[in-house]
Short mmCIF file of the C-alpha atoms (twelve columns), coordinates in Angstrom:
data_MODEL
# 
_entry.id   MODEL 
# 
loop_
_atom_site.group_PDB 
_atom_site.id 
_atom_site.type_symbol 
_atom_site.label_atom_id 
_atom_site.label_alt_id 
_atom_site.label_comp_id 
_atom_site.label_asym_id 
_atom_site.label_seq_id 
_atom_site.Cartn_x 
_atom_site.Cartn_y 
_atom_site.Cartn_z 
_atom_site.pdbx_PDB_model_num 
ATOM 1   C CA . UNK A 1   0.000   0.000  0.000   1 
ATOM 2   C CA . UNK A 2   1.525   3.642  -0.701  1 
ATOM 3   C CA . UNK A 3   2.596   5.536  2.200   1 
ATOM 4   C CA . UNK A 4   0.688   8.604  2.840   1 
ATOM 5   C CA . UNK A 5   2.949   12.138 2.054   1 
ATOM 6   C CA . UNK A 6   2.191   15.791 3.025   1 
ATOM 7   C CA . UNK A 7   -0.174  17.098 0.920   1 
ATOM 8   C CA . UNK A 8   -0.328  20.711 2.735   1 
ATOM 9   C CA . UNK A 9   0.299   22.331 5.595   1 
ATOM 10  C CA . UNK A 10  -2.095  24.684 7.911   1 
ATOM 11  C CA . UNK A 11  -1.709  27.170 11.245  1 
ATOM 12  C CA . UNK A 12  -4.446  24.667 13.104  1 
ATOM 13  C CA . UNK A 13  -6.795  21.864 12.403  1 
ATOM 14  C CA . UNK A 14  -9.728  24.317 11.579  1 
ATOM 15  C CA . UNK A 15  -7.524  26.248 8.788   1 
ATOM 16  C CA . UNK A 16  -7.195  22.615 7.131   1 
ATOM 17  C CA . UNK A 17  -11.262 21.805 7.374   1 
ATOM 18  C CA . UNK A 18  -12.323 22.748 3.956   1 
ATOM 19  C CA . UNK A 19  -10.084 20.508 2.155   1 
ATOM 20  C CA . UNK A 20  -10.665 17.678 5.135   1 
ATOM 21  C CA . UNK A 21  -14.511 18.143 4.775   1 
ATOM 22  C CA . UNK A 22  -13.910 17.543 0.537   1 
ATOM 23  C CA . UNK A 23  -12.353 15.078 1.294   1 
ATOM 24  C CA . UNK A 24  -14.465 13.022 3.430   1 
ATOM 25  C CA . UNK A 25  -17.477 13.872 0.855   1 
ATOM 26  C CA . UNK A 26  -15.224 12.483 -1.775  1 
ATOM 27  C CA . UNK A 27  -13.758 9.269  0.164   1 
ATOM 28  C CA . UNK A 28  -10.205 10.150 -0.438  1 
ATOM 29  C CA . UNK A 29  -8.092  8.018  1.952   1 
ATOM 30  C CA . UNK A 30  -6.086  10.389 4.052   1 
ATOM 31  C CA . UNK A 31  -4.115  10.977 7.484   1 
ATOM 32  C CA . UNK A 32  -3.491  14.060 9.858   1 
ATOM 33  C CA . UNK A 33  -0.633  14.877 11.853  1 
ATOM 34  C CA . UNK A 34  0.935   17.414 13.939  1 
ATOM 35  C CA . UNK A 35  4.840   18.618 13.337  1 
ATOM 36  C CA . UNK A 36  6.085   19.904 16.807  1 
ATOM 37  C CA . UNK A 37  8.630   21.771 15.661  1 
ATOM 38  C CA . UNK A 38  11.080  20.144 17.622  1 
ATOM 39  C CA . UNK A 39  14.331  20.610 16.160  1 
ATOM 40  C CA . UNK A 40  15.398  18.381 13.889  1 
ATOM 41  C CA . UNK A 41  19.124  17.545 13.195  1 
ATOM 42  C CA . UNK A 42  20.782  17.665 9.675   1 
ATOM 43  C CA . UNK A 43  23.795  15.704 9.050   1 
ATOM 44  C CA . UNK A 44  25.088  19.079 7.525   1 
ATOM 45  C CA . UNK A 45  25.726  19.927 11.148  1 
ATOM 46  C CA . UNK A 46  22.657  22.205 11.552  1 
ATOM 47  C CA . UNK A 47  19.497  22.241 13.512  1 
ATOM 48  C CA . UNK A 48  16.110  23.163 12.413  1 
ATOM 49  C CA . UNK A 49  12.946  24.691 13.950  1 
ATOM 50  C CA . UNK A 50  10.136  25.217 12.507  1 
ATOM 51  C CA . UNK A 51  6.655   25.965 14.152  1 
ATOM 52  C CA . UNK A 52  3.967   24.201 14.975  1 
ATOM 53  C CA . UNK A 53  1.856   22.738 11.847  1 
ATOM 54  C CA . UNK A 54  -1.075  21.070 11.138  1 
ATOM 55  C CA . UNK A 55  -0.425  18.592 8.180   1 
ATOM 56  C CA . UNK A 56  -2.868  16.553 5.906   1 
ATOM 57  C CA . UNK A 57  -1.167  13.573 4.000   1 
ATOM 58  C CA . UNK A 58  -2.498  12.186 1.085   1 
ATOM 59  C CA . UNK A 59  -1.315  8.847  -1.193  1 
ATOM 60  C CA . UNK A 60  1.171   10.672 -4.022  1 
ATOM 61  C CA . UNK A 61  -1.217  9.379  -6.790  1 
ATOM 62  C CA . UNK A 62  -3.972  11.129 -5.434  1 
ATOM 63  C CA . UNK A 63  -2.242  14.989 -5.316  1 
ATOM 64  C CA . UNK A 64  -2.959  15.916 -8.714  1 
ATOM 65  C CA . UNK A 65  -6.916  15.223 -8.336  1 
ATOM 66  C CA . UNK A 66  -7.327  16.838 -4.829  1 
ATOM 67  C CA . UNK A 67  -5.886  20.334 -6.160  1 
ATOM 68  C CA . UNK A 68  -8.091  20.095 -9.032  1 
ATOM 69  C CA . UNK A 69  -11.672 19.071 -6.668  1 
ATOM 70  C CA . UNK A 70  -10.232 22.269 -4.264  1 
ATOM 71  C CA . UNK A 71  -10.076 24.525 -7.561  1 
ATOM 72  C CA . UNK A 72  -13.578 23.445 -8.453  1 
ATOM 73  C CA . UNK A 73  -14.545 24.143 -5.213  1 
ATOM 74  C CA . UNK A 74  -12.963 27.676 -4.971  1 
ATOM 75  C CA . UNK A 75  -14.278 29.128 -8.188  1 
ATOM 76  C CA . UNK A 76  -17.456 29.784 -6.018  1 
ATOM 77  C CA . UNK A 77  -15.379 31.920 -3.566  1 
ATOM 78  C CA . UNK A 78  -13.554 33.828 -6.455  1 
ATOM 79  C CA . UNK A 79  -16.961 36.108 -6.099  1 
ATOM 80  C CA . UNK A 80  -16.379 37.293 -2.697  1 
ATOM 81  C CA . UNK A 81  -13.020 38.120 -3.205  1 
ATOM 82  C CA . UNK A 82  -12.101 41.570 -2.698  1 
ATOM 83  C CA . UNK A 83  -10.866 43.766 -5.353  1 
ATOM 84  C CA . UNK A 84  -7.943  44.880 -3.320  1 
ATOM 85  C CA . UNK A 85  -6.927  41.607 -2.441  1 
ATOM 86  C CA . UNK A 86  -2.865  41.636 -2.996  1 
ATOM 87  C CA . UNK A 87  -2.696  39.072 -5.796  1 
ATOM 88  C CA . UNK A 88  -4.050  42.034 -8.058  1 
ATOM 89  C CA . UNK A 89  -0.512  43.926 -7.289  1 
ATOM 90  C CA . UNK A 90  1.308   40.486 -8.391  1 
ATOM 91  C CA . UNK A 91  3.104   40.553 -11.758 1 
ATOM 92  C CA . UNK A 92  2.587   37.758 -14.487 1 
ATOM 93  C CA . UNK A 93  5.667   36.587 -13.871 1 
ATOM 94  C CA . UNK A 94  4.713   35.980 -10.354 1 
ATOM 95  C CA . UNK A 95  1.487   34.929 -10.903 1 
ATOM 96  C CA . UNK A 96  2.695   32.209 -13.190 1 
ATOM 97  C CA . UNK A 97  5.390   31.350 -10.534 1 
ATOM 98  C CA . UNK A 98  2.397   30.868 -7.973  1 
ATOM 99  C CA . UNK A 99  1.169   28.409 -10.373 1 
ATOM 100 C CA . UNK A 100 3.726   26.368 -11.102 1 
ATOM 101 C CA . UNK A 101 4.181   25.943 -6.693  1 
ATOM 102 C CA . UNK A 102 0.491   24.826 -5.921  1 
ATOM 103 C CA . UNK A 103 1.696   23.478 -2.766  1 
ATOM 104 C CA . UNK A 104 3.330   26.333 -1.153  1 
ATOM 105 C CA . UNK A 105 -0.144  28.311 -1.332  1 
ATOM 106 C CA . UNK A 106 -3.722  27.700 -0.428  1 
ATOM 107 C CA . UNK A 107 -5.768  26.694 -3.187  1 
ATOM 108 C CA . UNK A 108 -7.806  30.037 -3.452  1 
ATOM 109 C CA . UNK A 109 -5.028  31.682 -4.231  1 
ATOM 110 C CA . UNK A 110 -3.758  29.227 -7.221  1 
ATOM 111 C CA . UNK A 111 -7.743  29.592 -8.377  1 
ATOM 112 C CA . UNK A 112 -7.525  33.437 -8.247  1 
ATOM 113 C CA . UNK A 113 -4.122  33.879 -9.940  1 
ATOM 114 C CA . UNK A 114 -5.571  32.033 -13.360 1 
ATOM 115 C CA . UNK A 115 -8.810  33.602 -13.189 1 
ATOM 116 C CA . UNK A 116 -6.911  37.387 -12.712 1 
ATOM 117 C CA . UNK A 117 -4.254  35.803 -15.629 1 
ATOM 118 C CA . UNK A 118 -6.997  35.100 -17.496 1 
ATOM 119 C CA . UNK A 119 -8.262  38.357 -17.460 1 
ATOM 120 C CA . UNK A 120 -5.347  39.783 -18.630 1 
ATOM 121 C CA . UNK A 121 -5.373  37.930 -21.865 1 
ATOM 122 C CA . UNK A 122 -3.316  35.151 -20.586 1 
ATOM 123 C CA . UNK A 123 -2.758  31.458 -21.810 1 
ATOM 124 C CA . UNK A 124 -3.585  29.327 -18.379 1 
ATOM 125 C CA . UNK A 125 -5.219  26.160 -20.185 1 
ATOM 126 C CA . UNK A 126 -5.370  23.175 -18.586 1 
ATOM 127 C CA . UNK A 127 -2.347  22.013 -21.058 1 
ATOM 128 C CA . UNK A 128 -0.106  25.320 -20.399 1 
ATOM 129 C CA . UNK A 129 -0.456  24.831 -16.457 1 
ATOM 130 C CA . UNK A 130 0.078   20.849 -16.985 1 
ATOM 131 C CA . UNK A 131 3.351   21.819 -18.923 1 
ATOM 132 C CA . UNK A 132 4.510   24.782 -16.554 1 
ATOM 133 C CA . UNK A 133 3.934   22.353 -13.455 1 
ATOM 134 C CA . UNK A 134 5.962   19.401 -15.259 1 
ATOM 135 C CA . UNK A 135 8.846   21.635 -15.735 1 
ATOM 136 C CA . UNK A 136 9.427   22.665 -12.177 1 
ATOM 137 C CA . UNK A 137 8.732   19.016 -10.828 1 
ATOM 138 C CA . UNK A 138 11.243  17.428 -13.921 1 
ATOM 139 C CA . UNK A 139 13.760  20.808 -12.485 1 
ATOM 140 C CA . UNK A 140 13.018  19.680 -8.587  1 
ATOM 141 C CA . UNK A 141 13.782  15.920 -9.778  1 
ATOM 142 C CA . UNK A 142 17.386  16.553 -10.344 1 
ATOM 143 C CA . UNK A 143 19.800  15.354 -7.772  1 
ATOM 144 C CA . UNK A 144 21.635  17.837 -5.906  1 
ATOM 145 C CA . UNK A 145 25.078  17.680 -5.839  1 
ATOM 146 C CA . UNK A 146 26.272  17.388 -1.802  1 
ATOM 147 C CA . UNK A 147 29.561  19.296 -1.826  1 
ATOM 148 C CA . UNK A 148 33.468  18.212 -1.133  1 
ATOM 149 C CA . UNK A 149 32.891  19.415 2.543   1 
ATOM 150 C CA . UNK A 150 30.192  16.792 3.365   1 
ATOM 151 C CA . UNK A 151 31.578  13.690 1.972   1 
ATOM 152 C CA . UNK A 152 35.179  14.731 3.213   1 
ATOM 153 C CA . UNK A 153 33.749  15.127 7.191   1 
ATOM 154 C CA . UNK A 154 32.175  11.602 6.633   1 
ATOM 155 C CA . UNK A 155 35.049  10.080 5.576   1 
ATOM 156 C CA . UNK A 156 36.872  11.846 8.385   1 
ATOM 157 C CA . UNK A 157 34.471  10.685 10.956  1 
ATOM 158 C CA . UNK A 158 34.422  7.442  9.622   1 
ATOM 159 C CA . UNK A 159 37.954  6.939  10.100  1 
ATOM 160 C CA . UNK A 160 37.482  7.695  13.177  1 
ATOM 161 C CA . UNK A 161 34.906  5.482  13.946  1 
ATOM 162 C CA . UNK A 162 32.354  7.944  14.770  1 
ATOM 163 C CA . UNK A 163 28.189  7.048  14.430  1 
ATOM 164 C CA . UNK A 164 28.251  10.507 13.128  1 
ATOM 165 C CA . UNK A 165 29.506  9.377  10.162  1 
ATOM 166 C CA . UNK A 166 26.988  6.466  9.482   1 
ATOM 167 C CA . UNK A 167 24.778  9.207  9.858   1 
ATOM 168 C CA . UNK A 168 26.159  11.175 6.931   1 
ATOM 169 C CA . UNK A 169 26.313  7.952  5.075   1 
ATOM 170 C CA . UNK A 170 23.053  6.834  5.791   1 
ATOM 171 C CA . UNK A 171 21.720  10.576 4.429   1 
ATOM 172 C CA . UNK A 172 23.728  10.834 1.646   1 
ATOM 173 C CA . UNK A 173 22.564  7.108  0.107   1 
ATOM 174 C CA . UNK A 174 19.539  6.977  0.810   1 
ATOM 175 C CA . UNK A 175 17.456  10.381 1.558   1 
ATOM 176 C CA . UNK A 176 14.848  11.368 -1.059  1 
ATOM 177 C CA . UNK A 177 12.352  14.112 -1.456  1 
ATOM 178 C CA . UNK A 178 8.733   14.804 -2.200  1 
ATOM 179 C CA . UNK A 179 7.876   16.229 -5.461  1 
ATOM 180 C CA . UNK A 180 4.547   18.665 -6.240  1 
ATOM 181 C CA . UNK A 181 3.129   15.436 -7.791  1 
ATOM 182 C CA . UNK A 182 3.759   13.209 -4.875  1 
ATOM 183 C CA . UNK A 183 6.545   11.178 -6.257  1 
ATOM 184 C CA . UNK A 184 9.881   10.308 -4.036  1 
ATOM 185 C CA . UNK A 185 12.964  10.500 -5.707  1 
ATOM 186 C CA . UNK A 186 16.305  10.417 -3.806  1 
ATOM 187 C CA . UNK A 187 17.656  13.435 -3.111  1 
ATOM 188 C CA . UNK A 188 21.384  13.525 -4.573  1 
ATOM 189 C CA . UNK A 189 23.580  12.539 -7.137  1 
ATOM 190 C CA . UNK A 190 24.672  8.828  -8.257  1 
ATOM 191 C CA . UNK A 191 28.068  9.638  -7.675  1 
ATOM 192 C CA . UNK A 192 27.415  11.296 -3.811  1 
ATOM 193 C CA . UNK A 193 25.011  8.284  -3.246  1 
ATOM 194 C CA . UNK A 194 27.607  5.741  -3.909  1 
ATOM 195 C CA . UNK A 195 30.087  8.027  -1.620  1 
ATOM 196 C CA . UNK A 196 27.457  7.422  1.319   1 
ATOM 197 C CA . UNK A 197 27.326  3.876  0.936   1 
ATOM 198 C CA . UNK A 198 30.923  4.016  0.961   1 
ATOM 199 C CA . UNK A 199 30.934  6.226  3.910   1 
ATOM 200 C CA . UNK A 200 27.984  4.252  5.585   1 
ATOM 201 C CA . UNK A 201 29.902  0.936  5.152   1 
ATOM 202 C CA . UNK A 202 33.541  2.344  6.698   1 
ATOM 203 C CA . UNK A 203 32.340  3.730  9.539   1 
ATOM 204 C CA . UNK A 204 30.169  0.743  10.435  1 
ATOM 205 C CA . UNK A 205 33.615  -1.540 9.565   1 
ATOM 206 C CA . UNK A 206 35.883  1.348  11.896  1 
ATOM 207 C CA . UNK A 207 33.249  1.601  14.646  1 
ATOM 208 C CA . UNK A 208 33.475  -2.364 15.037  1 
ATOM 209 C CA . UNK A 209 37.269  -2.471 14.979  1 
ATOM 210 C CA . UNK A 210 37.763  0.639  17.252  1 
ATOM 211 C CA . UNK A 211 35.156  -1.477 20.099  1 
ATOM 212 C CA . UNK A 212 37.369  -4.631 19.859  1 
ATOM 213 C CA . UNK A 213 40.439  -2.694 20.021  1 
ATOM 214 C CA . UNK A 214 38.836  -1.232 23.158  1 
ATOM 215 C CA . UNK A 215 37.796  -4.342 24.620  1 
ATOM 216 C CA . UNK A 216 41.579  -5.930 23.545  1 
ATOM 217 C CA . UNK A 217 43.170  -3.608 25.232  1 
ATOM 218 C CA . UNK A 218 41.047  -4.444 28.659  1 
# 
């Protein structure tokens, strides 16, 4: 069965019950969760907060048709919008750029930038948005290369027998990321994933041989 992925993110639970209430009408499997905010280590040697958010997962497959029920749905809201609402000071270019991120904005907003693009004589077909969205997720898709620094620590640590360095390994193998459409894909390059195998498989191997030294030595 497919795991269930972040479909959006909300302030509180009651922020998130228009989509939850389409999708209980509609029958569309989903889970809810909380993210703490608790920091959250990063084998980059950093720490992240973020606050407190409400989160509604959704099976990958099913991303594409939610956004498209939640535009339906907003079109009726489009009415009540007010004039000096401050997507009429965005540019096309930004507009368009709001488009091609459906998840990083609520799904009024998405509905409102085509209708005010639209109005302005621009081309936001079904097939141009299709094509603008598969462009940023086929740009998102590409591995990202890791950097000297990272790999060189892990070796280091590794070396030295440090977990740390498993860690790093473990990361730079196997961590992927969630695309707009739901997909996973891992998250850097062939040639940094076969470093953190490397990595992951030395420091396991030095880790073992620096405990029986220990325990020789005794």
């Amino acid at each position: 069965m497919p795991e269930f992925q972040t479909y959006q993110s909300y302030p509180s639970e009651a922020a998130a019950e228009p989509l939850l209430a389409l999708l209980r009408q509609r029958a569309i499997p989903f889970e809810t969760g909380v993210n703490t905010g608790e920091a959250v280590f990063n084998p980059a040697f950093t720490f992240h907060n973020t606050f407190a958010t409400f989160e509604v997962k959704l099976h990958g497959g099913d991303f594409e048709w939610v956004r498209r029920l939640e535009e339906d749905a907003n079109r009726e809201a489009l009415a009540a919008i007010s004039p000096d609402h401050y997507l009429f000071t965005f540019t096309d270019a930004e507009l368009f750029d709001l488009l091609a991120k459906p998840e990083e904005w609520s799904n009024l907003d998405v509905t409102l930038a085509g209708q005010i693009l639209r109005q302005r004589g621009r081309d936001v077909s079904v097939e141009a948005i299709r094509q603008l969205r598969q462009h940023r997720v086929a740009t998102l898709a590409q591995p990202e290369a890791s950097g000297n620094s990272l790999i060189i620590w892990g070796y280091g640590l590794a070396l030295l027998g440090g977990p740390l360095s498993i860690i790093i390994g473990w990361n730079l193998y196997a961590h992927k990321k969630t695309l707009a459409d739901g997909r996973q894909v891992y998250a850097h390059t062939t040639q940094d994933r076969v470093h953190g195998l490397r990595i992951m498989t030395l420091g396991v191997a030095c880790l073992l041989l620096w405990i029986a030294v220990r325990f020789w030595l005794q």
